[in-house]
N, C-alpha and C positions, 0 to 999 in steps of 0.2 A: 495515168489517166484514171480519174473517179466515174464510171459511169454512173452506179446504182450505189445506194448504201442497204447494207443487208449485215447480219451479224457472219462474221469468222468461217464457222463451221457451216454453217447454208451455201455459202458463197465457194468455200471446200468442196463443198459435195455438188455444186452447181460445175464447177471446173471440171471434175469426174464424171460428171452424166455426163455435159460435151466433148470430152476426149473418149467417153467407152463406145457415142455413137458416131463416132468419125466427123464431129466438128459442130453437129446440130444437137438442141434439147428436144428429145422424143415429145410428140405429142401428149402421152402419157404422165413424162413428169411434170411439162407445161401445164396441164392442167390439174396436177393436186398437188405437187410441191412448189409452184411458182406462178400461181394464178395471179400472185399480186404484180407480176413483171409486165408491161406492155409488149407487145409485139416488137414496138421499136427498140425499146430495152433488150430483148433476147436477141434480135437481128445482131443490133450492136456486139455485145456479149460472144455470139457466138463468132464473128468476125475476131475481135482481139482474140480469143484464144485458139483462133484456125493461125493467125497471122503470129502468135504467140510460137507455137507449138509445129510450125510449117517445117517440115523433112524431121523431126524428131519419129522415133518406134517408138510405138511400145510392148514392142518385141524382148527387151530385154537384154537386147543388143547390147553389149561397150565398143568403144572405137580403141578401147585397149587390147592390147593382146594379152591374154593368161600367159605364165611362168610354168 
């Protein structure tokens, strides 16, 4: 699904701000790294990558067991 077009690495680092604050984009970088995004744009946004990313850690965890 294409919500937005945005280049690569913005769009990188847009996935990271929402998975370091637990699913939402801080108000913060909303408004100086992605002023250009609409509300409804971010809603969306941050919805695929809740429902993306839903029971994954990032703890570091593996579901492997070490040798």
């Amino acid at each position: 699904m294409e919500t937005v077009e945005m280049p690569y690495r913005l769009a990188d680092d847009l996935l990271l701000f929402i998975r370091q604050n637990n699913g939402t984009l801080s108000k913060k970088r909303r408004q100086r790294e992605f002023e250009a995004l609409t509300d409804d744009e971010v809603e969306r946004i941050e919805r695929v990558v809740q429902d993306a990313f839903d029971g994954f850690s990032d703890s570091g965890d593996s579901a492997e067991s070490s040798n």
